[in-house]
C-alpha positions in Angstrom: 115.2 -30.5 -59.8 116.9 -33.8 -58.9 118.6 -33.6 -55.7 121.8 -35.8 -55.4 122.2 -36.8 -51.6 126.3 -37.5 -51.2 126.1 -40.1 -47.8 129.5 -41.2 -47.7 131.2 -43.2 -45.0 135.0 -43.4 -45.1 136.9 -44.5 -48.3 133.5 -43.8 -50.1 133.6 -42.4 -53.9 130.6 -40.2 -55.2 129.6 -42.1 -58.5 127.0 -39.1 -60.0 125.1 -41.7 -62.5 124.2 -43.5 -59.4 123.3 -41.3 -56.2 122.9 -43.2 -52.9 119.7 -41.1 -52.6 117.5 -39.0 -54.9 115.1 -36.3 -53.8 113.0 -34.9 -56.4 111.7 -31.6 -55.2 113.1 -27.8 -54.6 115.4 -28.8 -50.8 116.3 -25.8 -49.0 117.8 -27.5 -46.4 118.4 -31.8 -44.8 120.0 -33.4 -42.4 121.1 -36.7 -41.3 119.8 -39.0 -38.8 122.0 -41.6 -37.2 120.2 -43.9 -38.3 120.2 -43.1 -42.3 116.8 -41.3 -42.0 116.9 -37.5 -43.6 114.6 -34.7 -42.4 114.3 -32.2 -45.1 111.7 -28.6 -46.9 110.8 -28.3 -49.6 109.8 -24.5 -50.7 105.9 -23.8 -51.6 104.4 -21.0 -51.8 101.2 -19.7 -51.0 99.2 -16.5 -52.8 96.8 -13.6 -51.7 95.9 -10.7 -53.6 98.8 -8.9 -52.3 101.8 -10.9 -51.6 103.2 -14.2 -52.8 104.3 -16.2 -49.5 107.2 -18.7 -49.1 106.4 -21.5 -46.3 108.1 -24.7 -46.5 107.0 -28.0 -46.1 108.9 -30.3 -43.9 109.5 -34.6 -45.1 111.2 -36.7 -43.6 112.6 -39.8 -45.8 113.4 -43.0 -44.2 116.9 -44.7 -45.2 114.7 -47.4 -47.6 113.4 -44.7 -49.6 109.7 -44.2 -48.1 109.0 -40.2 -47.3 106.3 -38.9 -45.3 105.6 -35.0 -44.3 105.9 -33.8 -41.0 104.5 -30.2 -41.5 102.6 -28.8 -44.7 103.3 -24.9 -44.5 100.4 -23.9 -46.3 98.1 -25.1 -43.1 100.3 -23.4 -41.1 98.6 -20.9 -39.1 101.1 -17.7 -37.2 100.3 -14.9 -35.3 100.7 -12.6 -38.3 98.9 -14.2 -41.3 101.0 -12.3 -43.6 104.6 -14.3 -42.9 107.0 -15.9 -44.9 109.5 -18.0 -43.7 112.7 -20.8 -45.2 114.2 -23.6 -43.4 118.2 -22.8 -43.6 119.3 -26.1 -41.3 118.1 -28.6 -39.1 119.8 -30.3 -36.3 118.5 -33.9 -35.3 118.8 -34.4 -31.3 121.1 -36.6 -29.5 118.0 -39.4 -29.1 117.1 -39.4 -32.9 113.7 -38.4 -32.7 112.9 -34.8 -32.0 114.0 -32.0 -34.8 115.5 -28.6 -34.6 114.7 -26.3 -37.7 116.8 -23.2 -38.0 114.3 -20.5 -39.9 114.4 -17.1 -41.5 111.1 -15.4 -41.0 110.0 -12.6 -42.9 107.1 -10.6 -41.8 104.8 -8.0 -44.3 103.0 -4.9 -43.7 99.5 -5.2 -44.7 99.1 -1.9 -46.3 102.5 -1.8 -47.5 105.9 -3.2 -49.2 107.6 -3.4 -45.7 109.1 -6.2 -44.2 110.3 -7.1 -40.9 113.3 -10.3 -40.9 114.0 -12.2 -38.2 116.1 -15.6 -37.3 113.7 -18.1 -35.7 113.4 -22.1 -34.2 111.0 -24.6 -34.6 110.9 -27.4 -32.9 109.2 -30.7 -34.2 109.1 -34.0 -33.4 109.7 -37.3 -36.0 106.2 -38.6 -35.7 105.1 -34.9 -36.7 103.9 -33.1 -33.7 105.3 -29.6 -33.1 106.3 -28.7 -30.3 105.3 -25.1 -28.6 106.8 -23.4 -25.7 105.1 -23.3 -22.7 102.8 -19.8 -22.6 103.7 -19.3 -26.3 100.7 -18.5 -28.9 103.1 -19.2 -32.0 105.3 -22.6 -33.3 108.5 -20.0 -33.4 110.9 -18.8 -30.9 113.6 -15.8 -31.6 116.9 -17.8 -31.8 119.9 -17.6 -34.4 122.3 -20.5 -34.9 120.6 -23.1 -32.5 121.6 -26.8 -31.8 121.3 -29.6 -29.2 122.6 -29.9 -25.8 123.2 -33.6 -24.5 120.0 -34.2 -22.7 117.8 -34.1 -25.5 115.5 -31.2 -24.0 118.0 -28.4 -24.0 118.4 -25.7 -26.9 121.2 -23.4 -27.7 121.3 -20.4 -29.4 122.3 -17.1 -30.2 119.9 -13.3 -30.3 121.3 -10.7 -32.4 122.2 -7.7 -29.7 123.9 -5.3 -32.4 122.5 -5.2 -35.5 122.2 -6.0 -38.5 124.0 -8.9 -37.4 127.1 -7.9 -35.9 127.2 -9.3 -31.9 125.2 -11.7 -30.1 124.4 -12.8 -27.0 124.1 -16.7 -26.2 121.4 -18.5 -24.3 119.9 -22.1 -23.1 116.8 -22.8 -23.0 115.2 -26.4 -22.0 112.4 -26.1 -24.5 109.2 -28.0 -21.8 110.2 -24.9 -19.8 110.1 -22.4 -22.2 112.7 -20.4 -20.1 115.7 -18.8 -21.5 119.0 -18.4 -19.3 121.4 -16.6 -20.7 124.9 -18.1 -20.4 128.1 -16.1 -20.5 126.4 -13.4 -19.2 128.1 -9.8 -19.8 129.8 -11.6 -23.1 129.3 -11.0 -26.9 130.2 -13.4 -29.6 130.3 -13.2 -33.5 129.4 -16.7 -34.2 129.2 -20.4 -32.2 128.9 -24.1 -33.4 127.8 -26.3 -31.1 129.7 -29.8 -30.9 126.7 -32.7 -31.4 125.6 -34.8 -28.2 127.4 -32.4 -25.9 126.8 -29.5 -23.7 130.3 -27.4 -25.6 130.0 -24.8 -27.6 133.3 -23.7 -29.8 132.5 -19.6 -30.4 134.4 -16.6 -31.3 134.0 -13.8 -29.1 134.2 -10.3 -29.7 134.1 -7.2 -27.1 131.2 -5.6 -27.6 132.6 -2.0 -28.1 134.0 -4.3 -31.0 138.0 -3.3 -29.5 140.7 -6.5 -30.1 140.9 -9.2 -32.1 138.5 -12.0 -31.8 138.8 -14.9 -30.1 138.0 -18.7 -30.7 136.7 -20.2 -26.9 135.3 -23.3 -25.9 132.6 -23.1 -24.0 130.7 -25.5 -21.6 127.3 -24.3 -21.0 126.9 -27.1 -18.5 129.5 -25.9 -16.1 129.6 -22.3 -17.3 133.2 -22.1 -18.2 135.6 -21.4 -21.0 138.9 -22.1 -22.0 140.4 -19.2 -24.5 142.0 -21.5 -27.5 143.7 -18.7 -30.1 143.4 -14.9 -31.2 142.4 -14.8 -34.7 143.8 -12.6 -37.0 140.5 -11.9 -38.3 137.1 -13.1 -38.6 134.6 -13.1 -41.5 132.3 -15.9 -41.5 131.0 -19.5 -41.7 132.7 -20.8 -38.2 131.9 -25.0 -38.1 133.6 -28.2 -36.5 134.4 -31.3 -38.0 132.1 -34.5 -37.9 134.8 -35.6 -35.0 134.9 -32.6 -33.3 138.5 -32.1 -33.0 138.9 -29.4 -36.0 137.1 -25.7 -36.3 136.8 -23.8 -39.7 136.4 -20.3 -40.6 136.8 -17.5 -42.3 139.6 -14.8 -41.8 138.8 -12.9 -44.7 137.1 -13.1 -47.9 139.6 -15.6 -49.3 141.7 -17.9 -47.0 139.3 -20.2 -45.0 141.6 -21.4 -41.5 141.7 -24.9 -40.4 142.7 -25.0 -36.5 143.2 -28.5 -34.2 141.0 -27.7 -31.2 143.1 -30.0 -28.3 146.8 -28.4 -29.8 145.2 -24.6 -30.9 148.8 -24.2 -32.2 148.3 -26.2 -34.9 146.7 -24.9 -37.8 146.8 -24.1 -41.8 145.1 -22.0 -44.2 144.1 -22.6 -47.7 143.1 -20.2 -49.9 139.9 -21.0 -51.6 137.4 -18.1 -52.0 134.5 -17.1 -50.0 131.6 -19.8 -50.3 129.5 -22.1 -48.7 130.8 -25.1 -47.6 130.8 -28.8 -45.6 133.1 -31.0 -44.1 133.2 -34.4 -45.5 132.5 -37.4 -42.9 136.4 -38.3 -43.0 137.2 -34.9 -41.8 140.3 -34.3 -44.6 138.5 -32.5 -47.2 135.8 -29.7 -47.7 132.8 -29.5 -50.2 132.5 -26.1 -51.2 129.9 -24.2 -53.0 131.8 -21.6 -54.9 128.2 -18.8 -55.2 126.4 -16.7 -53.1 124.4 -18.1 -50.5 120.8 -19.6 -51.8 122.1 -19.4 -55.1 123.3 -22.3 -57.8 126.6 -22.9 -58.6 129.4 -25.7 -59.3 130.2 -28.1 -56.3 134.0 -28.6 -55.9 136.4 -30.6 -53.6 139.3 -29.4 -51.3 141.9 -31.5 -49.8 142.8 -30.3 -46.4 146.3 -29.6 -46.1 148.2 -30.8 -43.2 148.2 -28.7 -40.0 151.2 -27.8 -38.1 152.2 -25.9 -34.7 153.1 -22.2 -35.2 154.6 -19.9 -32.7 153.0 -17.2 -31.9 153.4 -14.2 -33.6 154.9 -16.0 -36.5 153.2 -15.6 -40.1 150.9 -18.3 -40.9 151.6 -19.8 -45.0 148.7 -19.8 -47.2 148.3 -23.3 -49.3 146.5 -23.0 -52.8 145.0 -26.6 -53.2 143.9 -27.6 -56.5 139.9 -27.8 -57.1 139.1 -31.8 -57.2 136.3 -33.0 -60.0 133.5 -30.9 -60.8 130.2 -31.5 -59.5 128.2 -28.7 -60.8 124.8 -30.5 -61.3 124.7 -30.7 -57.7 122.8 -27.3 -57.2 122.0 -26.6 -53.7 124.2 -27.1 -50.2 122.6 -26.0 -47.0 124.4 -24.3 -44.7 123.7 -21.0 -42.5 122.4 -18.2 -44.5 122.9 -14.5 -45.0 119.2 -13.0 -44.7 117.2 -12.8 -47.9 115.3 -16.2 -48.8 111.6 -16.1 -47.9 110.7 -12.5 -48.2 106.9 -12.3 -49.0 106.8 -10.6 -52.5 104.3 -8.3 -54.0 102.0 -9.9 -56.5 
């Protein structure tokens, strides 16, 4: 499949007979550098008697069209030979040259159909050396939802405490180390986005007897403190911060996604749009969203963000119903986080 890459900086139109950049091959996930380059996988797969394996291969393309791979997945050698695994993001650090993949890693049984899923890192670097943690046999560490801290070397995450997914616990690790320290310690969250080149995290928190509301926080790992910014009425999914950090996104329900100013938490509106998968353009005033199921195809349509204003507290929140802008359905695939599934060995 052709994949359409839609780079825009501000004022930009997409024209689709002429993409800014084309990728021919399956992309499960990409990412921007600062500097135009774009890291991305590419699924392959890899057969025994038994199983049929997903393992991507990792490219990176620079911003005058030459690629070169970084990782070939069928070399790749893991503890258990009989894994599977899908790059769902990756997150480019603050200097530009070293690579965060988010993966989900199946496991198989090698006398049976049973698998074993986990959320997992990688860390590699742009001239393609992978990074291993100190004491660690395997290129994979246990981490959900990772990203960057300011100084280049530290990682973020979450680990799942409550499963399947429910609460999690956060942690830093400075990756030459290979240490984890958990931050927050005692606290339990749902989900975290982590703003880019700085040591805040923007999380909503949930008791871990699951009583109350949730919360949206802001969180600075560096000096271990937190500032409580709104109760939610609800929580569902797919929390993320705009490209200039001053709006967060989410889910309340299965319908309205909420748009919330993080300096004045009192401002805020809600647009009702349908669960789905979605991005914040560069300009911050609209959303691409992927109206399907996660890993699956489907038509690519454009939201205006409506604007946001302060409400009291207490009072009801109105509900805009923006109109769809043009279709884009032959763009097929938008990464974003994933709900587990992809990259589950199969039986041959």
């Amino acid at each position: 499949m052709a994949f359409l890459v839609p780079s825009l900086a501000h004022g930009q139109t997409i024209n689709l007979e002429k993409p800014l950049q084309s990728i021919n091959d399956d992309v499960t996930a990409f990412a921007f550098a600062s500097d135009g380059r774009i890291v991305y996988s590419v699924g392959q797969t890899v057969k025994t008697k038994k199983f049929v394996f997903q393992r991507d291969d990792i490219w990176i393309q620079e911003s005058g069209g030459k690629r070169r791979r970084l990782l070939e997945g069928n070399k790749l050698a893991y503890s258990n030979p009989l894994f599977s695994y899908s790059v769902e993001a990756f997150h480019w650090a603050p200097d530009g040259h070293t690579i965060l993949a988010d993966v989900y890693l199946t496991l198989a049984s090698d006398d049976s159909a049973n698998t074993t899923d986990s959320r997992v890192a990688l860390i590699i670097e742009d001239s393609g050396k992978i990074i291993k943690l100190p004491d660690s046999k395997d290129i994979f560490f246990e981490a959900s939802d990772p990203g960057w801290l300011s100084d280049n070397s530290t990682v973020a995450y979450l680990t799942e405490i409550i499963k399947p997914h429910v609460l999690f616990s956060m942690f830093s690790m400075r990756y030459s180390e290979g240490r984890p320290r958990k931050a927050f310690e005692g606290r339990t969250f749902l989900d975290a986005a982590w703003l880019p080149r700085t040591n805040i995290a923007i999380a909503i928190e949930r008791d871990k007897n699951l009583d109350g509301p949730p919360r949206l926080q802001r969180l600075d790992l560096a000096m271990d403190n937190d500032k409580e910014l709104a109760t939610l009425d609800g929580y569902t999914q797919g929390l993320s911060v705009s490209p200039s950090g001053n709006l967060a996104a989410y889910y309340i329900d299965n319908e309205v996604l909420e748009i919330r100013d993080l300096a004045s938490p009192n401002r805020v509106a809600r647009i009702r749009i349908g669960l789905g998968v979605y991005q914040w353009m560069p300009d911050g005033n609209r959303i691409l969203l992927k109206r399907s199921l996660e890993k699956k195809s489907g038509d690519l349509v454009w939201f205006d963000l409506p604007p946001l204003a302060a409400v009291a507290a207490g009072k009801e929140i109105p509900v805009a119903q923006p109109t769809p802008q043009p279709d884009l359905s032959r763009f097929w695939h938008l990464p974003r986080r994933p709900i587990p599934g992809p990259g589950r060995p199969r039986q041959t």
